[in-house]
Z-matrix of the N, CA and C atoms (Angstrom, degrees):
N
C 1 1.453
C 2 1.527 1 107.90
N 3 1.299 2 121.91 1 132.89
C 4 1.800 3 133.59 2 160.46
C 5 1.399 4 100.61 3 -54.62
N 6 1.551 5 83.30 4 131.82
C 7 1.284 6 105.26 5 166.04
C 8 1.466 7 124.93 6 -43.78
N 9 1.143 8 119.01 7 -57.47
C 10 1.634 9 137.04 8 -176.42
C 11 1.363 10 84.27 9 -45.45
N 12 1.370 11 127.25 10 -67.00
C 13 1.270 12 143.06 11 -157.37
C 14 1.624 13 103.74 12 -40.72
N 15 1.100 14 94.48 13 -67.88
C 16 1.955 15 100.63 14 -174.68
C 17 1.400 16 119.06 15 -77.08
N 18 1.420 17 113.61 16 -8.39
C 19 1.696 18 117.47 17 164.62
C 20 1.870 19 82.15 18 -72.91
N 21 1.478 20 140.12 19 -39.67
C 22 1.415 21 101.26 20 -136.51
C 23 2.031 22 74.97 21 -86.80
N 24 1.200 23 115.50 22 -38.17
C 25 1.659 24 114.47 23 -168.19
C 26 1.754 25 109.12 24 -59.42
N 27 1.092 26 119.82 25 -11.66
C 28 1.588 27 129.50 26 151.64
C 29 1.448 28 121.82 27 -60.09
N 30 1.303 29 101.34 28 -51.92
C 31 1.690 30 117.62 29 -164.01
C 32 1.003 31 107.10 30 -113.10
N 33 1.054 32 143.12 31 13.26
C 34 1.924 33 140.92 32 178.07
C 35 1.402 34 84.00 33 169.80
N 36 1.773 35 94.07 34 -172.25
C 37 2.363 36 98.89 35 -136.22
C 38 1.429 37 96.42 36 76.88
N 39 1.254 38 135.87 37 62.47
C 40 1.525 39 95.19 38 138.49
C 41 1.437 40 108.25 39 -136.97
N 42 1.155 41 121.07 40 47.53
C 43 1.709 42 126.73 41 161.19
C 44 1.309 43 115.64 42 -83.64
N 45 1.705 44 113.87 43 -0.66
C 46 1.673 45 95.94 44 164.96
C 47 1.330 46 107.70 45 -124.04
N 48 1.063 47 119.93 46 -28.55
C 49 1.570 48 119.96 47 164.25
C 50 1.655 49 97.43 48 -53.23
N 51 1.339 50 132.12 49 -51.32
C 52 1.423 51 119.08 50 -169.51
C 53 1.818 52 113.33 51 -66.62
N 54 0.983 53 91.52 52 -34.32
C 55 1.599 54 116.20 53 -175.31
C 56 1.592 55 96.20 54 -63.89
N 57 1.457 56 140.59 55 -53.16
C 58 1.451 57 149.64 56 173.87
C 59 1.667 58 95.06 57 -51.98
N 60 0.933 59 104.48 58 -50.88
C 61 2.165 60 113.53 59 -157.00
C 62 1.892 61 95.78 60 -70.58
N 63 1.381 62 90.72 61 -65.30
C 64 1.824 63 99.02 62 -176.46
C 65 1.504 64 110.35 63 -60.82
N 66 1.157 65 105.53 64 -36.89
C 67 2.203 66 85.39 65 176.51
C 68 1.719 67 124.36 66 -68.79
N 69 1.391 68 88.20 67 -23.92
C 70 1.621 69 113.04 68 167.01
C 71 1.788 70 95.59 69 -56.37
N 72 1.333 71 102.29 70 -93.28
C 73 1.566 72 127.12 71 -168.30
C 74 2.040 73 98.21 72 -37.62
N 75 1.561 74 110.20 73 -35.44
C 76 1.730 75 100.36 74 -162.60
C 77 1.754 76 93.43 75 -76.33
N 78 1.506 77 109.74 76 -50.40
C 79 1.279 78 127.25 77 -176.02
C 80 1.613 79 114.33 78 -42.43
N 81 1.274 80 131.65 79 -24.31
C 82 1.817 81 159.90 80 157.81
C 83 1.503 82 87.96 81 -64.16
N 84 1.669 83 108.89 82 -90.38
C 85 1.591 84 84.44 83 -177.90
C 86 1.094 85 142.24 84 -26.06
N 87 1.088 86 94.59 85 -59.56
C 88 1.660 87 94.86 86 -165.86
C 89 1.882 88 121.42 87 -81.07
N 90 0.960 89 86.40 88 -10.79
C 91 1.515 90 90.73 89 153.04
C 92 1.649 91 141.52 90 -101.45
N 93 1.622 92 103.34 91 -24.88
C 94 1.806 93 113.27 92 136.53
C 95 1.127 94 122.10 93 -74.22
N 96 1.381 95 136.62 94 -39.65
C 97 1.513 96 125.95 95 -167.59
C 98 1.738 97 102.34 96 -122.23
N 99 1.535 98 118.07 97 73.12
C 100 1.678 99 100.04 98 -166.82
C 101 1.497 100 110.33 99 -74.37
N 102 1.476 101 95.79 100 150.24
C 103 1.709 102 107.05 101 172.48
C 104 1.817 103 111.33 102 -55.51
N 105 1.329 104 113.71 103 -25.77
C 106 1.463 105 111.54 104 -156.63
C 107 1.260 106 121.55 105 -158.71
N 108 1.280 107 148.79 106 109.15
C 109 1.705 108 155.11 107 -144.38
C 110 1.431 109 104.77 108 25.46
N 111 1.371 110 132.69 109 -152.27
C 112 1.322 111 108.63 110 -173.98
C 113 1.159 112 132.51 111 -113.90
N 114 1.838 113 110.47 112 53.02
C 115 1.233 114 99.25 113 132.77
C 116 1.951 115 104.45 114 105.29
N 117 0.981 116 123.08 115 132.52
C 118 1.159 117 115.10 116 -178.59
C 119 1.557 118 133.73 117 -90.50
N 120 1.529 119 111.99 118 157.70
C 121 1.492 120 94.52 119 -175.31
C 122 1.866 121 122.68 120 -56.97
N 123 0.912 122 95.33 121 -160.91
C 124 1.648 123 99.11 122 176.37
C 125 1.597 124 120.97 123 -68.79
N 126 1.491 125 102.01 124 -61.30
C 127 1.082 126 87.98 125 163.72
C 128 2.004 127 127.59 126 -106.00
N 129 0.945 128 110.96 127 46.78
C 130 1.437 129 131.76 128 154.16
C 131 1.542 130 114.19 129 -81.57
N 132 1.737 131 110.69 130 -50.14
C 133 1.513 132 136.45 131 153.43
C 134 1.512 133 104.18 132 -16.82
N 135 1.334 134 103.38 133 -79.27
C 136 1.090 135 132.62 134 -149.59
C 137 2.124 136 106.99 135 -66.02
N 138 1.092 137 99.88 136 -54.63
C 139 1.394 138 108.38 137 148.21
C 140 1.553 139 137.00 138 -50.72
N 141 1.055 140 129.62 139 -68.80
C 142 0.925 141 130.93 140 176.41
C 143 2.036 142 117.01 141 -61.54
N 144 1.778 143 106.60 142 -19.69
C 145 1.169 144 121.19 143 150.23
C 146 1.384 145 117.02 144 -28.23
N 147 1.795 146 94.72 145 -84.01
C 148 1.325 147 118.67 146 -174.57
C 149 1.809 148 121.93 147 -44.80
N 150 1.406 149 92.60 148 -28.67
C 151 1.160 150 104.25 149 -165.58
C 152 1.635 151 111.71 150 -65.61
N 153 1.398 152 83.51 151 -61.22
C 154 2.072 153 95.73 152 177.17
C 155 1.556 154 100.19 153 -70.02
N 156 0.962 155 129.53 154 -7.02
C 157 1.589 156 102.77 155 -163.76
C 158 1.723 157 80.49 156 -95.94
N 159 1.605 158 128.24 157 -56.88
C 160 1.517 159 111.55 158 169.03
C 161 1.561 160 123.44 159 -39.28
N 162 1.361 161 128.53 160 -36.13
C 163 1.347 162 112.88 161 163.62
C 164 1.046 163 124.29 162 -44.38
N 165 1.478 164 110.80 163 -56.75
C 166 1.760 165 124.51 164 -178.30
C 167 1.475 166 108.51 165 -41.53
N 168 1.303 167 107.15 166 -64.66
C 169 1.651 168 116.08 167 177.13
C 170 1.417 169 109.94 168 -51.26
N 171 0.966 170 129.41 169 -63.24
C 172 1.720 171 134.78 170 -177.82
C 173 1.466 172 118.99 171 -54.71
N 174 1.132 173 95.70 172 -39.97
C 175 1.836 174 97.71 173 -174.45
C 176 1.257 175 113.11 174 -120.69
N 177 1.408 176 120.57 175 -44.87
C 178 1.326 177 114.16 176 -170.01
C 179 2.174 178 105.31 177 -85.95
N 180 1.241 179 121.14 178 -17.81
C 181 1.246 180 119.21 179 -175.53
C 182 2.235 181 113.39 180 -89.60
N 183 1.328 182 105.47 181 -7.84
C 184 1.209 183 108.42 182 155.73
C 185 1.395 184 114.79 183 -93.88
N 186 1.194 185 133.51 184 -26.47
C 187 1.362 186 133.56 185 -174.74
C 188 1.514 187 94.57 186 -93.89
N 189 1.146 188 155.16 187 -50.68
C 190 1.260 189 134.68 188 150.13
C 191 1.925 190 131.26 189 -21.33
N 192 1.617 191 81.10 190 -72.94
C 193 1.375 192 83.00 191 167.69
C 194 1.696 193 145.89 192 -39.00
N 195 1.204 194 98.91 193 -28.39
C 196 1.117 195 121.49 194 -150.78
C 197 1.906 196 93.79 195 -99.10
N 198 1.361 197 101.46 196 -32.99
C 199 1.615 198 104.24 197 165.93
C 200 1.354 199 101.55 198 -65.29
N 201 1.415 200 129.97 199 -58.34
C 202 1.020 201 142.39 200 -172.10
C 203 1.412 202 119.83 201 -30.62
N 204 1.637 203 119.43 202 -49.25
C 205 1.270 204 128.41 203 178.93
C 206 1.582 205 99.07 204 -66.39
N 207 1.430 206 119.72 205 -60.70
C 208 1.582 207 112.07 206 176.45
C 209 1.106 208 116.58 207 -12.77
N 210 1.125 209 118.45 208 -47.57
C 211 1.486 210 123.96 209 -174.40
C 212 1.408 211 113.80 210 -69.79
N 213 1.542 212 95.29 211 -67.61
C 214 1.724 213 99.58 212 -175.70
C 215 1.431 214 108.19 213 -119.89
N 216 1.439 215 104.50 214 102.47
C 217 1.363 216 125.58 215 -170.58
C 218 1.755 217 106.24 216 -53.61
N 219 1.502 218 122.04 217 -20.01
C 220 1.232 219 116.16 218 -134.01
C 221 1.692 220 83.46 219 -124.49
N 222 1.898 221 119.85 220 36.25
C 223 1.199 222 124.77 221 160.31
C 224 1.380 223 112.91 222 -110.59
N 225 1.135 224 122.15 223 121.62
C 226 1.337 225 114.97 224 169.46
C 227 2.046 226 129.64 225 -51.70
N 228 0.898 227 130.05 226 166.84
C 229 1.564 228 108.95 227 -173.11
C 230 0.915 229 119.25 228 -49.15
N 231 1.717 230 105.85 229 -60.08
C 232 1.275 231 134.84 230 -161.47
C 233 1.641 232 110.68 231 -44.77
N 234 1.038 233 120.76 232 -35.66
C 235 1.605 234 139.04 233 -135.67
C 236 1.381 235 89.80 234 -127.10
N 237 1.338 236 156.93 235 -46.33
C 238 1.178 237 130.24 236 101.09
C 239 1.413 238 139.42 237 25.91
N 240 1.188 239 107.25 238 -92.91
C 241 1.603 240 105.01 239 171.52
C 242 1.349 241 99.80 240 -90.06
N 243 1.093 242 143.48 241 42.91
C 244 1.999 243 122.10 242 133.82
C 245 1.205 244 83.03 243 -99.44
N 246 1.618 245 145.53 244 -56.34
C 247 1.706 246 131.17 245 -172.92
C 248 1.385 247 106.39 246 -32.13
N 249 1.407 248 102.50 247 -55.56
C 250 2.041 249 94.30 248 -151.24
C 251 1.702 250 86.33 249 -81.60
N 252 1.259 251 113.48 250 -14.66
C 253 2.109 252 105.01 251 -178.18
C 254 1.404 253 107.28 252 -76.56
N 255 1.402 254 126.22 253 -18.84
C 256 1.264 255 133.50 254 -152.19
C 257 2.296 256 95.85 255 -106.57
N 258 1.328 257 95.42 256 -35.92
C 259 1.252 258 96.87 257 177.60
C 260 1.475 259 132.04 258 -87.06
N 261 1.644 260 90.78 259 -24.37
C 262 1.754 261 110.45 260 146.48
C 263 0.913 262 143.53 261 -50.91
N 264 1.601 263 115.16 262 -48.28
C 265 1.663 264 123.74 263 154.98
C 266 1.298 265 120.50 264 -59.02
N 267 1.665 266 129.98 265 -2.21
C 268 1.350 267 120.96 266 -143.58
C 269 1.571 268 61.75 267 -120.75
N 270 1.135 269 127.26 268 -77.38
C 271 1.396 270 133.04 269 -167.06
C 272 1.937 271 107.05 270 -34.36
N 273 1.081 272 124.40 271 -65.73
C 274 1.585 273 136.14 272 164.67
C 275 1.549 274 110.64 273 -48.61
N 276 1.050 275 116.14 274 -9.02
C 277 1.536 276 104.30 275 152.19
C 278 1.321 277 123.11 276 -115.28
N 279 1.391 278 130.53 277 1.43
C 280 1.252 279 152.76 278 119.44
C 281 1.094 280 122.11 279 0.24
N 282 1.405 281 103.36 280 -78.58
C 283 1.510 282 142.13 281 -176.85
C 284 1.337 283 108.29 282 -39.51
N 285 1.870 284 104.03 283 -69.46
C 286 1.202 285 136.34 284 -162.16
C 287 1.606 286 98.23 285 -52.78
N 288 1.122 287 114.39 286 -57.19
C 289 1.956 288 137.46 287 178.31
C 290 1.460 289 87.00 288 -43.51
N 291 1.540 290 126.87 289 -68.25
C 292 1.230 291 107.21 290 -152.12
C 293 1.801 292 109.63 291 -78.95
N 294 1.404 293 114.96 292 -44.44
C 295 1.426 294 108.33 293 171.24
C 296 1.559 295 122.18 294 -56.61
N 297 1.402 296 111.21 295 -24.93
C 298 1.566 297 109.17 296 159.95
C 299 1.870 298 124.50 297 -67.25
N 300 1.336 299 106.78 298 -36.50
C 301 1.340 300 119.15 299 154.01
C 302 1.753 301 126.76 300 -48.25
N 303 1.107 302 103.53 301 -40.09
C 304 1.620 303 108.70 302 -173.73
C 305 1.412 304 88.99 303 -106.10
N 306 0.965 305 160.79 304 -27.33
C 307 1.628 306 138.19 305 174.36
C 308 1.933 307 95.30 306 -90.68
N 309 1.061 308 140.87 307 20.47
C 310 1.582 309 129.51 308 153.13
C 311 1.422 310 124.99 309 -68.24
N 312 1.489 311 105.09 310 -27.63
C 313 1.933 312 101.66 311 165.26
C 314 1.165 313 120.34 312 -82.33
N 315 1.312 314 126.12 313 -9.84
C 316 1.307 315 123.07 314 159.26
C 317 1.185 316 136.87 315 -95.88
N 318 1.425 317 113.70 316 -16.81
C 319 1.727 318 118.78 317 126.41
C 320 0.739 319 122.81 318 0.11
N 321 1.606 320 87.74 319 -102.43
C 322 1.546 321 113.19 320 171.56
C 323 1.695 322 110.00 321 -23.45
N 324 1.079 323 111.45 322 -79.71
C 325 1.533 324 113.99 323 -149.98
C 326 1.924 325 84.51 324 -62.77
N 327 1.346 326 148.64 325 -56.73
C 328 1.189 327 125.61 326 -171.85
C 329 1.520 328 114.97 327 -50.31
N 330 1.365 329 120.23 328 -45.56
C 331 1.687 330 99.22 329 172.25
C 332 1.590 331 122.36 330 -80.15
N 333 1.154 332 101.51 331 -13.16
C 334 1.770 333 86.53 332 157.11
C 335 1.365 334 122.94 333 -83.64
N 336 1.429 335 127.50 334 -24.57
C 337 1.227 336 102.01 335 130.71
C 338 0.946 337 151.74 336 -21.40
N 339 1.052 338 105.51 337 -81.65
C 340 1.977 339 117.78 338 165.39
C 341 1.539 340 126.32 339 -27.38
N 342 1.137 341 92.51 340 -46.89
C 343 1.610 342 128.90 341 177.90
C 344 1.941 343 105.99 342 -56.76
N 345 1.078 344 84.81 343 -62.43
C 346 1.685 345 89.61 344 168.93
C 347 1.248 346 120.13 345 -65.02
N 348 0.908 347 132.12 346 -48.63
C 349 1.630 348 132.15 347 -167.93
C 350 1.766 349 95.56 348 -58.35
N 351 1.384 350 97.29 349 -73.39
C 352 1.517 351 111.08 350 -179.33
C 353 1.344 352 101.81 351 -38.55
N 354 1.552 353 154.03 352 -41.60
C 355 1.188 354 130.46 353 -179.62
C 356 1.626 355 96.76 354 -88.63
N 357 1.496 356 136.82 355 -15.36
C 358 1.757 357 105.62 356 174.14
C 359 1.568 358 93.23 357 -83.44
N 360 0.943 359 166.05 358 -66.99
C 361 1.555 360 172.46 359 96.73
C 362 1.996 361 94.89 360 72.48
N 363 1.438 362 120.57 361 -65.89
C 364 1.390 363 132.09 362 130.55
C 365 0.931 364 126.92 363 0.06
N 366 1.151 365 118.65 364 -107.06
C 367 1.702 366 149.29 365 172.98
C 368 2.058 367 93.95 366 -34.09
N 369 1.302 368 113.91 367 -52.32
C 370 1.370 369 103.79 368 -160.43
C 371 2.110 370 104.89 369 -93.92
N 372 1.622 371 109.14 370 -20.76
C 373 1.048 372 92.45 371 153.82
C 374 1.363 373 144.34 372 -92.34
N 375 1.521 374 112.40 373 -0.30
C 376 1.867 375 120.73 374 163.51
C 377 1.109 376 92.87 375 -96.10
N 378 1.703 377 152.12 376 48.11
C 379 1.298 378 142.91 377 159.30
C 380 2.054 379 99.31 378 -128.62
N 381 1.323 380 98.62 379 -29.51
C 382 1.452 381 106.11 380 -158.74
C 383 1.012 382 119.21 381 -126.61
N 384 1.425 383 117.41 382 -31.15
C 385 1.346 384 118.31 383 -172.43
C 386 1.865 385 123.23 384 -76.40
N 387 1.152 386 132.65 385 171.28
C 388 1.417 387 137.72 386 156.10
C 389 1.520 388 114.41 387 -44.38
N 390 1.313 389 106.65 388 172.95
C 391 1.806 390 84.78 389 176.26
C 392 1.443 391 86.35 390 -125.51
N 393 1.275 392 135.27 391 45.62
C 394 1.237 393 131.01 392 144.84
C 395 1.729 394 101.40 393 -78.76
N 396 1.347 395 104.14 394 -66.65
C 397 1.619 396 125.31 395 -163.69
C 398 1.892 397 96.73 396 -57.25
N 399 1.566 398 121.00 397 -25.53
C 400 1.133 399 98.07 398 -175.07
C 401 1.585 400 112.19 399 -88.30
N 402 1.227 401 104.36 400 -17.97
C 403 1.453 402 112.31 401 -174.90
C 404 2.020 403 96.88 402 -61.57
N 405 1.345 404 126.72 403 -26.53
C 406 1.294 405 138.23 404 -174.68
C 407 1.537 406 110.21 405 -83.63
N 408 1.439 407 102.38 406 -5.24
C 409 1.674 408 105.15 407 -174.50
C 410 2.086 409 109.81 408 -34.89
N 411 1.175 410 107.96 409 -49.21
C 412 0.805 411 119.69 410 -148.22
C 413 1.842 412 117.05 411 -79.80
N 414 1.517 413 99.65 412 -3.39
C 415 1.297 414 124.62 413 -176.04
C 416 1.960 415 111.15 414 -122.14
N 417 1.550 416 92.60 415 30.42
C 418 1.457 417 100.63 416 -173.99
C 419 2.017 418 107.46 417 -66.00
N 420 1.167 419 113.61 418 127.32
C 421 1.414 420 95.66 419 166.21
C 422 1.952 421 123.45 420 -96.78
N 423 1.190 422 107.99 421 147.89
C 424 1.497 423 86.54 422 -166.02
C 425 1.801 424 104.17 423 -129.11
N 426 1.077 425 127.33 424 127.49
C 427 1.438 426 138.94 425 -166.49
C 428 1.421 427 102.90 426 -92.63
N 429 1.708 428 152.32 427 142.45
C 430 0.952 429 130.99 428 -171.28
C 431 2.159 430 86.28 429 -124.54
N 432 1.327 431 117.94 430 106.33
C 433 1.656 432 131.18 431 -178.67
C 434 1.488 433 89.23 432 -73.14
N 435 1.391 434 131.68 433 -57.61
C 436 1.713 435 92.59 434 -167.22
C 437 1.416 436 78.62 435 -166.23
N 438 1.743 437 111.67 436 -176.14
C 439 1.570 438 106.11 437 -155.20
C 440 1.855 439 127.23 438 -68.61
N 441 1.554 440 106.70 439 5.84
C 442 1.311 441 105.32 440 165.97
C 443 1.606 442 108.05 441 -157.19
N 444 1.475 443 111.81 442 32.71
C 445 1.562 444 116.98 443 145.76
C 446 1.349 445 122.60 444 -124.70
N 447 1.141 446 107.57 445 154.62
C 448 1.654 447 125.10 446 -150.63
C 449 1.269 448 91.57 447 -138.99
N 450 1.738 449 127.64 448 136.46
C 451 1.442 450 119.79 449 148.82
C 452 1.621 451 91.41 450 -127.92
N 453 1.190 452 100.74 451 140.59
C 454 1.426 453 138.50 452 -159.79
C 455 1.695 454 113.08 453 -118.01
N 456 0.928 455 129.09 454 112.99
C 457 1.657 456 141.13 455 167.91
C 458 1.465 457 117.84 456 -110.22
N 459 1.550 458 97.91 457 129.35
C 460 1.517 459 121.46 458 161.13
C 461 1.208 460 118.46 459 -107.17
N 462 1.339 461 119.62 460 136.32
C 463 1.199 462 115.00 461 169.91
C 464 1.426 463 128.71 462 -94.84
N 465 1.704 464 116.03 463 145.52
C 466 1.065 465 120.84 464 -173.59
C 467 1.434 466 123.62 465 -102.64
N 468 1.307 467 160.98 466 163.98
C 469 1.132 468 148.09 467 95.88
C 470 1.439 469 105.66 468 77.50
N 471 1.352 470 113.06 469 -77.75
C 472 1.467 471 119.89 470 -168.92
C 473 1.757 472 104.54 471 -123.02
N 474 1.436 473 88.97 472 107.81
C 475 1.895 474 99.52 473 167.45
C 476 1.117 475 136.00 474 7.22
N 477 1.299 476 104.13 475 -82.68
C 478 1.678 477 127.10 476 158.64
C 479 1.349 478 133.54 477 -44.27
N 480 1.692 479 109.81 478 -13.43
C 481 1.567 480 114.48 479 177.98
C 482 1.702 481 110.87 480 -121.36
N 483 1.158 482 109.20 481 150.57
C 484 2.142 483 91.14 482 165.34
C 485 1.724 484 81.88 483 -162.34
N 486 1.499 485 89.39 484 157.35
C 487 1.469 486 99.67 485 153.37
C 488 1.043 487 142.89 486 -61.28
N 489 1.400 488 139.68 487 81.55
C 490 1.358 489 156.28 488 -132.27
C 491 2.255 490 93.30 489 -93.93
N 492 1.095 491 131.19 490 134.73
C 493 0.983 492 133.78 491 171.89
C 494 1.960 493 109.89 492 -129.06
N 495 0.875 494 119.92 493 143.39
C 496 1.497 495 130.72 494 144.34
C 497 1.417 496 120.68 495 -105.81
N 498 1.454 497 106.82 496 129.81
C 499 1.388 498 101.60 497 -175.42
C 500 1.745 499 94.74 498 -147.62
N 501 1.709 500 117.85 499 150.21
C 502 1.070 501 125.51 500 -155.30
C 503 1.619 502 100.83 501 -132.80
N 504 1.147 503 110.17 502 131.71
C 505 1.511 504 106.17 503 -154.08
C 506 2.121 505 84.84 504 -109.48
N 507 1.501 506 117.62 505 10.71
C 508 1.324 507 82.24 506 -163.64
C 509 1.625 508 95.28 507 -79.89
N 510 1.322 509 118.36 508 -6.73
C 511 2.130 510 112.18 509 -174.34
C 512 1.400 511 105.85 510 -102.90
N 513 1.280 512 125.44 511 -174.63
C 514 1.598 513 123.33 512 -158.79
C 515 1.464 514 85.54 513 -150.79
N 516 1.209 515 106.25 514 107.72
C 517 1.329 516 152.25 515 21.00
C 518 1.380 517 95.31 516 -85.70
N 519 1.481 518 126.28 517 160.98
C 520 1.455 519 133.97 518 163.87
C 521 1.755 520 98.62 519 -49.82
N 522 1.387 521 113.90 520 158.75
C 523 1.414 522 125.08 521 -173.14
C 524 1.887 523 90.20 522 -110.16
N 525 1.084 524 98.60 523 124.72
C 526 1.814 525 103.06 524 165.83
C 527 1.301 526 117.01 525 -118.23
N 528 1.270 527 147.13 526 116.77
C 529 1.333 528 154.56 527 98.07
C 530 1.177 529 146.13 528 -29.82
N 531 1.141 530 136.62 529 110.59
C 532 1.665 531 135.22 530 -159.14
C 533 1.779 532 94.51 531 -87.43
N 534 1.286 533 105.92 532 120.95
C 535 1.251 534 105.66 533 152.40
C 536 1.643 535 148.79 534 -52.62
N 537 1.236 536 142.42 535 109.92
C 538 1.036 537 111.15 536 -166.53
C 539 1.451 538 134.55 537 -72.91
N 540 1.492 539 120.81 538 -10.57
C 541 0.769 540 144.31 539 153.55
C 542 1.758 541 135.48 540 -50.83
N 543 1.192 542 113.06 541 70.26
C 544 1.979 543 136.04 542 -162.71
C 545 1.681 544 77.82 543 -53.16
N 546 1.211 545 167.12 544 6.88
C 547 1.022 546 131.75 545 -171.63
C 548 1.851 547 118.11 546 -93.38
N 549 1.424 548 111.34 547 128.76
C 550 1.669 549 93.49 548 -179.07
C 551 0.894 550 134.14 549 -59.13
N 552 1.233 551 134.12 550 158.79
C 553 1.674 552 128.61 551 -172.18
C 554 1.719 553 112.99 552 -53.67
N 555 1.190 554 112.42 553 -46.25
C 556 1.879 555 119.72 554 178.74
C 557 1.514 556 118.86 555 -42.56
N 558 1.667 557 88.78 556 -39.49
C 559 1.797 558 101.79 557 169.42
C 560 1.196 559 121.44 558 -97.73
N 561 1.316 560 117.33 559 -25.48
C 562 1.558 561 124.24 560 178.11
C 563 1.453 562 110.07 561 -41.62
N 564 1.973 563 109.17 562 -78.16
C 565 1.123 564 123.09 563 147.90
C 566 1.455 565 139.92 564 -87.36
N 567 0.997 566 102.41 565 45.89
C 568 1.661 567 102.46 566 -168.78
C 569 1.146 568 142.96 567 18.99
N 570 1.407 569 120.87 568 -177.27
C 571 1.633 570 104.36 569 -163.10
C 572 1.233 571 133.91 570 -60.38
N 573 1.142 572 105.65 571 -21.10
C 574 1.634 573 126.77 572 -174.85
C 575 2.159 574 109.81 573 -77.43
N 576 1.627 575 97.43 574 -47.49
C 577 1.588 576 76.03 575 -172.96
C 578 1.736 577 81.27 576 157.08
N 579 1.259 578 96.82 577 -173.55
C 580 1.716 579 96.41 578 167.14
C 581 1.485 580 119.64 579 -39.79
N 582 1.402 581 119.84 580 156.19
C 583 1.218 582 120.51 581 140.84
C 584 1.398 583 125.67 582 -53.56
């Protein structure tokens, strides 16, 4: 290898070494700090990582680059686009930090939500329930209808039936209502999600 050559692979190259480090490091984010409801599994993270940080490189680090030379005529392409690819990834995990930063109070406030229901859901099935369905406490499934109702299922005895609850976290104490409807959430709305 030329000399020139391995001063520049010393001192610049680093849009794929950064590109290896940052899909790692974005893929952490975004599964500790998510941009948006809560957030994906690990490796969902990890994917959807890979994903944007290859955009960045592919599209956004030639179209960078390429401004880049405008400037300083006296860069070759190549070297060029690993700069603007290398400053792209740095910037896109940036990003990620700060939109993970500004969606943390609403986190917050969705699992304390959560948090609540599940203790009136609690509270009203070791007060009310059968002691088949309470012995099931612990296998409650819970559907979230809109940003502060929840219907919540226990199961009972027989498969096909559970104690179906709605409970509304926007008053204090949460408001609970028993549904009349015994059907579990999987069948209620099926596997997919709402009707």
């Amino acid at each position: 290898m030329r000399p020139g050559r391995l001063r520049w692979r010393l001192r610049g190259a680093w849009q794929w070494p950064a590109f290896a480090v940052l899909a790692l490091a974005d893929a952490a984010l975004l599964y500790r700090l998510p941009v948006a409801g809560d957030g994906p599994g690990p490796v969902a993270a990890l994917l959807l990582s890979l994903l944007l940080n290859l955009v960045v490189v592919a599209i956004g680090a030639p179209v960078v680059g390429r401004l880049l030379r405008r400037r300083r005529r006296d860069l070759p392409r190549v070297v060029a686009d690993d700069y603007a690819g290398t400053g792209l990834l740095l910037g896109l995990s940036l990003v990620l930090v700060g939109l993970g930063l500004a969606h943390r109070p609403a986190l917050r406030n969705e699992r304390a939500s959560m948090q609540a229901q599940m203790g009136a859901v609690r509270r009203y099935v070791l007060g009310q329930a059968p002691a088949a369905v309470r012995r099931n406490l612990a296998r409650a499934d819970t559907w979230r209808l809109d940003s502060d109702l929840y219907r919540t299922c226990v199961p009972g005895g027989d498969p096909a039936r559970a104690l179906c609850l709605f409970v509304d976290t926007s008053q204090r104490p949460p408001g609970v209502a028993r549904d009349p409807n015994p059907l579990p959430n999987a069948r209620y709305f099926g596997p997919h999600g709402f009707p």
